[in-house]
LOPALUM-113445 format. One line per field, with one value per residue: residue in one letter; chain; x, y, z of N, C-alpha, C in turn. Coordinates in steps of 0.02 Angstrom, whole numbers, plus 50000, padded with zeros to 5 digits. Last residue first. Layout:
# residues N
aa a_...
ch A_...
nu X_...
nv Y_...
nw Z_...
cau X_...
cav Y_...
caw Z_...
cu X_...
cv Y_...
cw Z_...
//
This chain:
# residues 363
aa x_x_x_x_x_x_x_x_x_x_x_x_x_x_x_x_x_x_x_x_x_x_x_x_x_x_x_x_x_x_x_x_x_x_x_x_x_x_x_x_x_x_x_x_x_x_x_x_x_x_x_x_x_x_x_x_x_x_x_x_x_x_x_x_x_x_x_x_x_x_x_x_x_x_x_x_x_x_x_x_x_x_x_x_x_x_x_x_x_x_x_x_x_x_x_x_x_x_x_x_x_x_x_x_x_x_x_x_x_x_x_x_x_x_x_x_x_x_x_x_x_x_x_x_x_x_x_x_x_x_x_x_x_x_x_x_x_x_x_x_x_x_x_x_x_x_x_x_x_x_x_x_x_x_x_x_x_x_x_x_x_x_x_x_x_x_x_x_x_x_x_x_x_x_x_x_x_x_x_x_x_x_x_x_x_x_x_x_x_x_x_x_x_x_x_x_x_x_x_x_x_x_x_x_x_x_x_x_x_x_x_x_x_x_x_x_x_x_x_x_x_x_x_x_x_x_x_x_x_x_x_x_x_x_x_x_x_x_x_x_x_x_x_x_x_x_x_x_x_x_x_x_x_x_x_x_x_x_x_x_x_x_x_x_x_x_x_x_x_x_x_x_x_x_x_x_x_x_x_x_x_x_x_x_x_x_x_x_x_x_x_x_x_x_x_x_x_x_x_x_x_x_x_x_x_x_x_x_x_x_x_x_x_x_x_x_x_x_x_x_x_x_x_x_x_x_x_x_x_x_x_x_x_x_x_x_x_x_x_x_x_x_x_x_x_x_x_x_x_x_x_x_x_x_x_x_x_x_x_x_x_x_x
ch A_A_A_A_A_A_A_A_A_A_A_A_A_A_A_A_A_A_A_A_A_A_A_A_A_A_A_A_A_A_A_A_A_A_A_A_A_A_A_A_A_A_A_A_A_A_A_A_A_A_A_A_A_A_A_A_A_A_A_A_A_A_A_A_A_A_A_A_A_A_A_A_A_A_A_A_A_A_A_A_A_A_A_A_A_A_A_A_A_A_A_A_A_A_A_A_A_A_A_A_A_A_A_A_A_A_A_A_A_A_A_A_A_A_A_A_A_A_A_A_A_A_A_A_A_A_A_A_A_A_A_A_A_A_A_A_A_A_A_A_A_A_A_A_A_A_A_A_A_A_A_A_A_A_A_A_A_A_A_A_A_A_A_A_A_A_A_A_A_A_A_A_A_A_A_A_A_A_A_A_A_A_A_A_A_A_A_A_A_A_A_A_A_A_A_A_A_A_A_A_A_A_A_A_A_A_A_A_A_A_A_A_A_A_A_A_A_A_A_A_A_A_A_A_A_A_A_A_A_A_A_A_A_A_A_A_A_A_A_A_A_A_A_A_A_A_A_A_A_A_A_A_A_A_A_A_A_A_A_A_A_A_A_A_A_A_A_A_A_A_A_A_A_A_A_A_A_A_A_A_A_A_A_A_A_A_A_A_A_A_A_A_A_A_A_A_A_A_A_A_A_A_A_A_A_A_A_A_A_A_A_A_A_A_A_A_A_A_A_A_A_A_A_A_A_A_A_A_A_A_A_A_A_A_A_A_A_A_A_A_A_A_A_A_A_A_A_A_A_A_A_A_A_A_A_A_A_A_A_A_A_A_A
nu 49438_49575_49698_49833_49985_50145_50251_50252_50244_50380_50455_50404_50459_50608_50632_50607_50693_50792_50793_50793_50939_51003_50857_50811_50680_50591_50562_50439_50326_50291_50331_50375_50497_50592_50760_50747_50827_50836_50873_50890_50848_50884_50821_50759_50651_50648_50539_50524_50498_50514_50650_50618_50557_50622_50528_50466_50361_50206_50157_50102_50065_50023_50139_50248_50209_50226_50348_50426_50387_50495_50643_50723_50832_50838_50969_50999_51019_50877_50847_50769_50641_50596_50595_50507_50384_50358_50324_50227_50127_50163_50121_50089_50101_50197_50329_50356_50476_50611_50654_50619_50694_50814_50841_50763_50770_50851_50881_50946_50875_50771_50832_50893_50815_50666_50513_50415_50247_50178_50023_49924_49949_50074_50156_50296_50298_50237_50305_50422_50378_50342_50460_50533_50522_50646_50691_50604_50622_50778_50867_51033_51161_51308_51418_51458_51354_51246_51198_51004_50909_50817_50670_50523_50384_50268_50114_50007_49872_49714_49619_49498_49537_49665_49607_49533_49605_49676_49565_49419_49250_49156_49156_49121_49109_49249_49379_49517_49697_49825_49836_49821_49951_50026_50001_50056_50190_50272_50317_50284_50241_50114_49962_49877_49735_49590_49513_49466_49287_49262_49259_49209_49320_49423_49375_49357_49484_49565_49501_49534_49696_49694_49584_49517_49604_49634_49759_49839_49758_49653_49567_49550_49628_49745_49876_49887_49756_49754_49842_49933_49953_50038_50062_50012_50081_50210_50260_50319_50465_50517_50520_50598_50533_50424_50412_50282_50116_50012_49897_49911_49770_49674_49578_49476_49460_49417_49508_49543_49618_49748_49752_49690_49794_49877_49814_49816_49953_49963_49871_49958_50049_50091_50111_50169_50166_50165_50076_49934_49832_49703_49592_49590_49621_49625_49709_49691_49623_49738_49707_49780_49905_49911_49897_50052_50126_50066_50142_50267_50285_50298_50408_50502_50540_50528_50442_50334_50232_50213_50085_49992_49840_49754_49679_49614_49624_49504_49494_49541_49573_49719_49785_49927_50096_50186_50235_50306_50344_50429_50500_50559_50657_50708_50817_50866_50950_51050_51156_51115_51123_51235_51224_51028_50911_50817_50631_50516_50391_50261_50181_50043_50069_50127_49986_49941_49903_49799_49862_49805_49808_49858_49984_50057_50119_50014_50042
nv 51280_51406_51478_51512_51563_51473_51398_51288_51356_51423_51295_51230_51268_51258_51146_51095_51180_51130_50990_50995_51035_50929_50784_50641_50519_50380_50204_50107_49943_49845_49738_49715_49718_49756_49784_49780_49861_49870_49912_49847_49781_49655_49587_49695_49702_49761_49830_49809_49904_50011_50157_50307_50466_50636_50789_50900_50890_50891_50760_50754_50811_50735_50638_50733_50793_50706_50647_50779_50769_50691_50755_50860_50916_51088_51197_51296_51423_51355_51218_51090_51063_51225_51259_51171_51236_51370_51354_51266_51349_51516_51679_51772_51781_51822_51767_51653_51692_51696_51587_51491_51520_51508_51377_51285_51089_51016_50892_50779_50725_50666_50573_50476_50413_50387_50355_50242_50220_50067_50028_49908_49784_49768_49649_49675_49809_49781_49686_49770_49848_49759_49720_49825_49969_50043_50034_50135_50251_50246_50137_50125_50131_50093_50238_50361_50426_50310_50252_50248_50208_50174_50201_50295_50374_50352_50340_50211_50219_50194_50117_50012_49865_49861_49896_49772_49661_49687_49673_49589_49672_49717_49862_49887_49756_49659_49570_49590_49648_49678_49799_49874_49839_49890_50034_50033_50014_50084_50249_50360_50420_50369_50441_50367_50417_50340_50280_50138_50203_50298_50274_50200_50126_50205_50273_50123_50071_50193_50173_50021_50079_50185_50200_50373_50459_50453_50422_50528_50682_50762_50851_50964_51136_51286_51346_51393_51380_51508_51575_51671_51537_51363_51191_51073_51062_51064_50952_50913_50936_50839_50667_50538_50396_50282_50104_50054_50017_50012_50084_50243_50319_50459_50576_50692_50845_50971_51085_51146_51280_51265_51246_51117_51056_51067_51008_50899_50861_50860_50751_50635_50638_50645_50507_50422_50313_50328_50332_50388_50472_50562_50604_50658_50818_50843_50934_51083_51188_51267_51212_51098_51137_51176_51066_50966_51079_51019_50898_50924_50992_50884_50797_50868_50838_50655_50622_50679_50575_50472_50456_50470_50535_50497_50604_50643_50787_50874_50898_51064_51190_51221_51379_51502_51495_51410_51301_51340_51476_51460_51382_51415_51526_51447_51383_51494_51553_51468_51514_51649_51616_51549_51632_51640_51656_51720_51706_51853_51894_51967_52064_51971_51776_51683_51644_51451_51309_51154_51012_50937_50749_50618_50519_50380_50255_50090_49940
nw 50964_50988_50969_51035_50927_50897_50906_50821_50696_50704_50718_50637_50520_50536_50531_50397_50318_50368_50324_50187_50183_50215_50209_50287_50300_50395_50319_50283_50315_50223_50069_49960_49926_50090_50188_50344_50496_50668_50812_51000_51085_51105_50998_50872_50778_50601_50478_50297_50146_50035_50045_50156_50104_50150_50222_50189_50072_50108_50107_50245_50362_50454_50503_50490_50603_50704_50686_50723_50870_50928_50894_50878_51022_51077_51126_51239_51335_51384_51524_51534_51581_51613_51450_51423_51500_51453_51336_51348_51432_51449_51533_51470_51303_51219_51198_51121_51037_51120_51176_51100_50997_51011_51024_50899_50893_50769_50672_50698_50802_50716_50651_50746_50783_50649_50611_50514_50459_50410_50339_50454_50560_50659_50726_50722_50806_50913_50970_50973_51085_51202_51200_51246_51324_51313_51203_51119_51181_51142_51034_51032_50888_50837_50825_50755_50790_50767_50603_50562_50615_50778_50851_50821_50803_50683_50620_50532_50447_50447_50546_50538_50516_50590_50717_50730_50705_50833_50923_50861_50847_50907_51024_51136_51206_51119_51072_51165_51144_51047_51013_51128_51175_51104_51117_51249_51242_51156_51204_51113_50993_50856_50781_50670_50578_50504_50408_50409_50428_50516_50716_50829_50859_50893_51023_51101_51107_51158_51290_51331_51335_51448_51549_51609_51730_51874_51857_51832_51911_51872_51741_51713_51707_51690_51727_51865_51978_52138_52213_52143_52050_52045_51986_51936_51812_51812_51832_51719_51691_51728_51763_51697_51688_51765_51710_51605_51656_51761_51634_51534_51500_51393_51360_51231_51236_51315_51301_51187_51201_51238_51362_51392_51320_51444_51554_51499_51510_51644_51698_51655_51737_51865_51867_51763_51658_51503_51364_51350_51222_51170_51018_50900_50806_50667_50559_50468_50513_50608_50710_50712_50726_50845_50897_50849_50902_51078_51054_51040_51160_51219_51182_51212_51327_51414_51504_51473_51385_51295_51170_51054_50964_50830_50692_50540_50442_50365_50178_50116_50033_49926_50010_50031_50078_50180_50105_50010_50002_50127_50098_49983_50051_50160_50052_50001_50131_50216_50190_50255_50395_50467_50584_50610_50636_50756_50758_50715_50826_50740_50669_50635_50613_50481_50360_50336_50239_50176_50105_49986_49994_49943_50038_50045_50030_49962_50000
cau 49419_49523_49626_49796_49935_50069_50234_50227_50180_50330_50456_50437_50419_50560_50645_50560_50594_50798_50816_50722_50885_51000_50918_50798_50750_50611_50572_50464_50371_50252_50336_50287_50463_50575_50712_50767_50759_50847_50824_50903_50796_50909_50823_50797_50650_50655_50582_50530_50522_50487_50617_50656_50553_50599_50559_50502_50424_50260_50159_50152_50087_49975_50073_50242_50239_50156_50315_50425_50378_50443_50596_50638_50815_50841_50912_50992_51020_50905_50843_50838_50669_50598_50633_50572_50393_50389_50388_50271_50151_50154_50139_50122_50056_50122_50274_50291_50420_50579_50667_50595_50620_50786_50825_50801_50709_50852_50834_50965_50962_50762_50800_50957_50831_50736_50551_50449_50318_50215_50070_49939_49913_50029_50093_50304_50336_50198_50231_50432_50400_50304_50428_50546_50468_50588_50720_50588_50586_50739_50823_50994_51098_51229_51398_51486_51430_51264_51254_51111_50933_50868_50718_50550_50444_50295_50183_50049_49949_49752_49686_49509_49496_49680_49659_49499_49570_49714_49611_49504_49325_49143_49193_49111_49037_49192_49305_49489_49629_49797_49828_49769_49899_50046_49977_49985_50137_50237_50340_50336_50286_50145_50055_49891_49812_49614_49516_49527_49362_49249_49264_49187_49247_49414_49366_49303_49443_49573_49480_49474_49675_49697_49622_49521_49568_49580_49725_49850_49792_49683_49596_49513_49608_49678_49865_49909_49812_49731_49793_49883_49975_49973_50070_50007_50010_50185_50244_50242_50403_50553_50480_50590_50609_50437_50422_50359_50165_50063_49892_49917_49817_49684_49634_49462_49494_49359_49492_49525_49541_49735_49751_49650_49745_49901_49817_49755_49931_49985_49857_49892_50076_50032_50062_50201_50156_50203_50141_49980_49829_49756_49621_49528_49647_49575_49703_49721_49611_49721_49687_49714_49889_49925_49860_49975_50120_50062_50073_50235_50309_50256_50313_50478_50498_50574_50504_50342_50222_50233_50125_50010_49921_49768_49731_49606_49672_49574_49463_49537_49521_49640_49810_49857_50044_50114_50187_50233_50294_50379_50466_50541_50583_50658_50772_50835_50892_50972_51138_51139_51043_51205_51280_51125_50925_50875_50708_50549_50456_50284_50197_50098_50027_50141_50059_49932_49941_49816_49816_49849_49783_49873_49927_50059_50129_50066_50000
cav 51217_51377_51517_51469_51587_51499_51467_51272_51326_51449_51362_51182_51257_51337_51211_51096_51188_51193_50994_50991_51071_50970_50822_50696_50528_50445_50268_50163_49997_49887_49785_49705_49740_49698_49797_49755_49887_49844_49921_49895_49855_49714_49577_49637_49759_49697_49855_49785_49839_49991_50109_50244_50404_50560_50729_50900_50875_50935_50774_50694_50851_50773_50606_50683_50846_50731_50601_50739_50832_50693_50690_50875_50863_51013_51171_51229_51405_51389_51293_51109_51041_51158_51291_51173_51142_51345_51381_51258_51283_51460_51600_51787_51774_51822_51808_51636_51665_51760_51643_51478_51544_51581_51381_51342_51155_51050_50963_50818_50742_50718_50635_50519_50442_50372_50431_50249_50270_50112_50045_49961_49778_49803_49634_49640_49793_49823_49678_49694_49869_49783_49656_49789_49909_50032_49997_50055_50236_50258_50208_50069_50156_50075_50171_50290_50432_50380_50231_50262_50186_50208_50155_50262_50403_50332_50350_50229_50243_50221_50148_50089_49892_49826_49924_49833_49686_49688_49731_49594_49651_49631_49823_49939_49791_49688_49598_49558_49643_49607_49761_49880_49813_49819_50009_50052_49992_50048_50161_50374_50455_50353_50445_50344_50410_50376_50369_50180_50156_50275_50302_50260_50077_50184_50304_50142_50027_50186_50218_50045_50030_50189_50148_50309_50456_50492_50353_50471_50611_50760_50780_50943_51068_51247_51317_51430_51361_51487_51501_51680_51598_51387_51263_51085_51063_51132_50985_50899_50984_50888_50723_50582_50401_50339_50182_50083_50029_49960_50042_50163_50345_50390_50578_50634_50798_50917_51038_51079_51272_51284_51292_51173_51029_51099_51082_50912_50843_50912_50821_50671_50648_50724_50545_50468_50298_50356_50259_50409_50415_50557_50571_50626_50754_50839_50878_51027_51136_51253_51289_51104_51104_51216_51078_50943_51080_51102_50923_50879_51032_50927_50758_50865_50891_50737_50584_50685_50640_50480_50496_50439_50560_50483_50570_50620_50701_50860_50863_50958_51148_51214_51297_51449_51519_51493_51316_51281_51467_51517_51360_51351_51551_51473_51330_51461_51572_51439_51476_51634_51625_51497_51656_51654_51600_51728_51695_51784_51913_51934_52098_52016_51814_51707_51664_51520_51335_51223_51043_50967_50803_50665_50566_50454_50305_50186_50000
caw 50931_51016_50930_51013_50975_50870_50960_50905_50717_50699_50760_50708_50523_50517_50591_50452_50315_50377_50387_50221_50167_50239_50206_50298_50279_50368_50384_50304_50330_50253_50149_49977_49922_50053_50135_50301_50421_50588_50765_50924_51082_51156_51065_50917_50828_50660_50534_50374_50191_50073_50011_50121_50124_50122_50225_50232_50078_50082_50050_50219_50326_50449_50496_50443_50563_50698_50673_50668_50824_50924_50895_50892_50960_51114_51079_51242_51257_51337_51503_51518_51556_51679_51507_51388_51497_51530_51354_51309_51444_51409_51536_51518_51360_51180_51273_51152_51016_51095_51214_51159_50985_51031_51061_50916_50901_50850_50689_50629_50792_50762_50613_50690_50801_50681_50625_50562_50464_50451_50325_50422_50489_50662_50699_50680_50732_50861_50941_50956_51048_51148_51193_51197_51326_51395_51238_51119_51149_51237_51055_51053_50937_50841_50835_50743_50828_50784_50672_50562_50572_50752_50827_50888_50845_50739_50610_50593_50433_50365_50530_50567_50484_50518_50687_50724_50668_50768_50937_50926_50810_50917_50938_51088_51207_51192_51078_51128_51140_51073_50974_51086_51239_51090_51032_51223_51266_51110_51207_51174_50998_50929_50809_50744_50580_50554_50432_50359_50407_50474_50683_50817_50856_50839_50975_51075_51062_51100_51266_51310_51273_51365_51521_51589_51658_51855_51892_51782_51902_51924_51777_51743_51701_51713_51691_51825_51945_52052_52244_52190_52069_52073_51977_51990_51821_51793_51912_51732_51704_51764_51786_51709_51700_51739_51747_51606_51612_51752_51677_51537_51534_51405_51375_51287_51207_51287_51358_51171_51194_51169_51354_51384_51277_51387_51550_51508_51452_51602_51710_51602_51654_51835_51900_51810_51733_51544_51428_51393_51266_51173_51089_50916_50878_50691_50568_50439_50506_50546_50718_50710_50640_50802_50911_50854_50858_51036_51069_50964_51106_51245_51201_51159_51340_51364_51494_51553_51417_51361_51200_51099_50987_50883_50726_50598_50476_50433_50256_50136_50101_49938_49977_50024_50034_50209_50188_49997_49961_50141_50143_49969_50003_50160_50077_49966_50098_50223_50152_50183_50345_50410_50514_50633_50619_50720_50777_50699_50793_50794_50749_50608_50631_50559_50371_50345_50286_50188_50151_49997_49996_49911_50050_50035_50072_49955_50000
cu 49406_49494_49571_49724_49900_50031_50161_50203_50175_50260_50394_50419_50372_50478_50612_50567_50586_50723_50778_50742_50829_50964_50938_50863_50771_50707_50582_50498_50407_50262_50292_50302_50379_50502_50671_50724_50802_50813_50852_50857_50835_50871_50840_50795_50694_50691_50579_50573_50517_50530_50564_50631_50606_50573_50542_50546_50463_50314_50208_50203_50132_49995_50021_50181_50216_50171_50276_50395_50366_50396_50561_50611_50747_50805_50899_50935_51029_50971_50897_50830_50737_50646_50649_50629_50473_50417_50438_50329_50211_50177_50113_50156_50119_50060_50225_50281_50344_50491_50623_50594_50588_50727_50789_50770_50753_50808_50814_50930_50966_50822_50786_50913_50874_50748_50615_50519_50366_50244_50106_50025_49924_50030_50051_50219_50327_50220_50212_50356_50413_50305_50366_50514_50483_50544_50669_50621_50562_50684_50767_50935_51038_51211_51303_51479_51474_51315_51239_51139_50989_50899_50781_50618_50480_50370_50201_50119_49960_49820_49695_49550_49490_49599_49656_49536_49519_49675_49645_49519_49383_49221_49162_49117_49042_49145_49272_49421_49587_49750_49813_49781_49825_49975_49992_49949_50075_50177_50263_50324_50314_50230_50061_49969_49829_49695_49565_49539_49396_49315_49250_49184_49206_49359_49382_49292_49383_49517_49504_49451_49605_49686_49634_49563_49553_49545_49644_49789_49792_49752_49661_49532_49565_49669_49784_49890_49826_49788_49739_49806_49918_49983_50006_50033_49989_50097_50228_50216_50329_50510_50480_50535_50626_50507_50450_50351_50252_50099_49951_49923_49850_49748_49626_49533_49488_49408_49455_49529_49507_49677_49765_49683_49687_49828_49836_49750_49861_49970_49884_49848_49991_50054_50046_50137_50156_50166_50163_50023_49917_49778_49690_49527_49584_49600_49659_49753_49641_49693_49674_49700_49825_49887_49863_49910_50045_50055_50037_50167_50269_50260_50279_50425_50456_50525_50558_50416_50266_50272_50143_50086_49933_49858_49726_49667_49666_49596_49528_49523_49524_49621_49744_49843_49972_50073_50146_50221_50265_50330_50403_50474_50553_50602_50721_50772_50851_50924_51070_51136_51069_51138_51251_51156_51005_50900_50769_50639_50486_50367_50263_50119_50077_50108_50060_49986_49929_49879_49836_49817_49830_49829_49899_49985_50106_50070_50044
cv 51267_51324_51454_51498_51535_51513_51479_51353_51317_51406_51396_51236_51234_51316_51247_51135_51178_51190_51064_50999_51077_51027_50874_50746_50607_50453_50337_50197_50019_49945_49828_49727_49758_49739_49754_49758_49836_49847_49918_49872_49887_49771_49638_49620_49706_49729_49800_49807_49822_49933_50068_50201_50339_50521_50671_50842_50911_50955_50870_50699_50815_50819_50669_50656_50796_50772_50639_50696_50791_50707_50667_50801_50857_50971_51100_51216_51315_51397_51310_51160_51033_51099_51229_51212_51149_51270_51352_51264_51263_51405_51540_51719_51768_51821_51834_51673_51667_51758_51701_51542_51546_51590_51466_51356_51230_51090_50989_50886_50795_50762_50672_50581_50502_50418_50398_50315_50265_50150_50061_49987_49832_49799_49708_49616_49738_49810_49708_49674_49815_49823_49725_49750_49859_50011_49999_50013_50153_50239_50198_50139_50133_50089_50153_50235_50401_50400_50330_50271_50202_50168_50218_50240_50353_50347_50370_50261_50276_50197_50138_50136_49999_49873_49914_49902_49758_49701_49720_49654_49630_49635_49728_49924_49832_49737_49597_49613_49636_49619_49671_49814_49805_49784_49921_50038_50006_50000_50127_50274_50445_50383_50418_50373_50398_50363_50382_50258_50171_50216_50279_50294_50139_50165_50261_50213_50088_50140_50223_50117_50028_50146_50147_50258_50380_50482_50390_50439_50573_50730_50810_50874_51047_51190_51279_51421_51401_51456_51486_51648_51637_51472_51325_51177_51058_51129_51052_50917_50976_50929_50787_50637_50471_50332_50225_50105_50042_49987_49979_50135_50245_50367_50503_50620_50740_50865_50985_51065_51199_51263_51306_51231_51088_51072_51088_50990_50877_50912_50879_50708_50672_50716_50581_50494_50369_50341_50298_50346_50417_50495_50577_50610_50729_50796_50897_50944_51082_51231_51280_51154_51112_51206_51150_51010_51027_51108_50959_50894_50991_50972_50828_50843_50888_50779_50659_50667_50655_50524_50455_50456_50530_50488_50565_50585_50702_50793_50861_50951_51072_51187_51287_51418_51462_51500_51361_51280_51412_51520_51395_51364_51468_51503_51384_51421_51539_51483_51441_51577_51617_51530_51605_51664_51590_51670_51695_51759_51849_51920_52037_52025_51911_51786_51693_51555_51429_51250_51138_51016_50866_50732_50606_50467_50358_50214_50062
cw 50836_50941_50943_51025_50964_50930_50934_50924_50803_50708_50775_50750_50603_50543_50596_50529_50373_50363_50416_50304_50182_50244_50221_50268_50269_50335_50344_50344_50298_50283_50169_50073_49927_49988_50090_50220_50372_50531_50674_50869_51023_51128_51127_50991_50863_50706_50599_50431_50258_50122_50076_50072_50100_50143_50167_50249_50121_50080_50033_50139_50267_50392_50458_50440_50480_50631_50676_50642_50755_50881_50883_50855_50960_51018_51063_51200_51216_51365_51425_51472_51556_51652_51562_51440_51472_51549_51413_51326_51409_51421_51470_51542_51433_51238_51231_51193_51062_51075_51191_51200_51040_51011_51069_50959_50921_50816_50751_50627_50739_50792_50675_50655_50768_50736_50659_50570_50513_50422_50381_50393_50439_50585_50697_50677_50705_50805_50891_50923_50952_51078_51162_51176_51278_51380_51296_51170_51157_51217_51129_51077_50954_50897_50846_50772_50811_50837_50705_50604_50525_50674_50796_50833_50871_50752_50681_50583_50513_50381_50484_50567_50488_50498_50613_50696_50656_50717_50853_50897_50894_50871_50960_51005_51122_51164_51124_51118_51127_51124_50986_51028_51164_51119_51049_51162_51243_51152_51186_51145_51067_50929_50884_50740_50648_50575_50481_50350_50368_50468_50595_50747_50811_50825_50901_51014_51048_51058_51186_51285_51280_51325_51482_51562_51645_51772_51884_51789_51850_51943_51837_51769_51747_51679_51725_51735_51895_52006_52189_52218_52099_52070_51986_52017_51867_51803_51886_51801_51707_51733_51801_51739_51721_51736_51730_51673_51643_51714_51695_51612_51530_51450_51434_51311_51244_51275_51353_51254_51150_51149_51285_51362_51300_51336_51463_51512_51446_51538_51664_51624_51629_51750_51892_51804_51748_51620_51467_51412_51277_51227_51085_51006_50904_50755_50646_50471_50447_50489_50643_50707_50645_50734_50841_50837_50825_50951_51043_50996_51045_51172_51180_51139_51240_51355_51457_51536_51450_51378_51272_51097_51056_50899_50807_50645_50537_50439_50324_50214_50086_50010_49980_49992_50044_50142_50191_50073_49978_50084_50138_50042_49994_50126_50121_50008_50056_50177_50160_50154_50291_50363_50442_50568_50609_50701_50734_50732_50786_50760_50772_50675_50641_50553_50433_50373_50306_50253_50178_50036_50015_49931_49997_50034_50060_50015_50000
//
């Protein structure tokens, strides 16, 4: 089955007044690749339907979770994709409080929000204590969940927005550990689906694209990705029984595109507080431009056709024992990965920048 998308979905130009980050001594050679950007992004484009998507996530681990959020939400302002849910590997306790603040504060508090049961442990927590954040005994960020243990079970909340949806509509980014797509895919029939879990996928999903593995040495040596190594066996599931095309985002592409850090500095006082900002900051403060990982797989699921990135040939991604990651090329394959040059490197910065800071203009 093809990779591709052929709709061409609209974009709009940074709002006036705001100020763009310095892109340094390299603008010269980055001019080309911006007029490129600034004609097939900002100019207008016909109306297409939104891409439906489910954004799975573990929240809490890197900040870049948080940041592929935003840009998520951005695309929707645009309507150029539609978040159906969201669902959470991450164990850690205010992972889908913060997830809840940030979904209100780009006027999607509604978003349903799924949490995993048992999963990974956490590894990090250095800004999801933003959703507990209080200024003069008002949070700072508002919500409504409380806790991980407050939302529902992500693999019943995934059976039922798929059960929900048309067939073959709906894009699935997974961007933290593969619990959650391994739990959905071996579940059985119940109330919402008489399908198992594989077939309901196999019938309800277009195209999983996904944040995980590595497929060039880095540093000169094989890279074992955080991603998959903290659940291998599910990691292992997904790769070798999910029914739909894959994308798979390497490590090496998110490497290849740091988020600037002076957008963090200049981009978002637009408001006095931004989850965003403040999440990257708690994180690991500027000038510290952190690998946009994440990002990439929502960037690719919703934007597949305006070359920000290749694709490999087709074939198979074998997820090994220890959590490295092998692509063997076949042609009736199913998988993809990305491929990224220096040039599209520079679109998507650009692009990275300006969509996360975007003001948010509600459903």
């Amino acid at each position: 089955m093809a990779l591709r998308d052929d709709r061409d979905l609209r974009g709009q130009p940074r709002a006036a007044g705001r100020r763009r980050w310095n892109r340094g001594p390299r603008a010269t050679a980055w001019a080309a690749a911006g007029l490129l950007f600034a004609a097939a992004v900002l100019a207008p484009a016909a109306a297409a339907p939104p891409v439906d998507v489910i954004f799975d996530t573990d929240m809490g681990n890197d900040v870049d979770d948080a940041l592929a959020l935003g840009l998520l939400h951005a695309l929707a302002n645009r309507c150029e994709c539609r978040p159906l849910a969201v669902t959470i590997s991450n164990d850690a306790p205010l992972a889908a409080p913060f997830t809840d603040a940030v979904n209100t504060f780009y006027g999607r508090g509604e978003i349903p929000i799924g949490t995993i049961r048992g999963g990974p442990p956490p590894v990090a927590d250095r800004y999801l204590r933003l959703a507990r954040q209080e200024d003069d005994g008002r949070l700072r960020y508002p919500h409504d969940l409380e806790s991980n243990a407050a939302a529902p079970e992500a693999t019943g909340l995934l059976r039922r927005i798929l059960a929900a949806r048309p067939d073959g509509s709906v894009v699935v980014v997974q961007v933290g550990f593969s619990s959650n797509l391994a739990r959905l895919l071996d579940s059985p029939p119940d109330a919402v689906s008489p399908l198992c879990g594989r077939d309901l996928v196999a019938a309800k999903v277009r195209l999983l694209s996904l944040m995980a593995g590595s497929f060039q040495p880095i540093d000169g040596k094989r890279h074992l990705e955080f991603n998959v190594v903290k659940d291998i066996p599910a990691a292992r599931r997904v790769a070798e029984g999910w029914p739909t095309p894959v994308v798979w985002s390497g490590f090496e592409i998110g490497m290849a595109i740091p988020y600037p850090a002076a957008s963090i500095e200049r981009d978002y006082g637009y408001v006095t507080h931004h989850p965003l900002a403040e999440a990257y900051i708690a994180y690991r403060p500027p000038p510290h431009a952190r690998p946009t990982f994440d990002l990439t797989s929502v960037l690719q699921a919703v934007r597949p056709d305006r070359g920000y990135f290749s694709l490999s040939e087709p074939g198979r991604v074998i997820v090994e024992a220890d959590g490295g990651t092998r692509f063997e090329p076949a042609a009736d394959g199913n998988h993809r990965f990305l491929l990224v040059s220096p040039e599209q490197a520079v679109r998507a910065t650009e692009a990275f920048a300006i969509l996360c800071s975007e003001p948010p203009r509600g459903p």
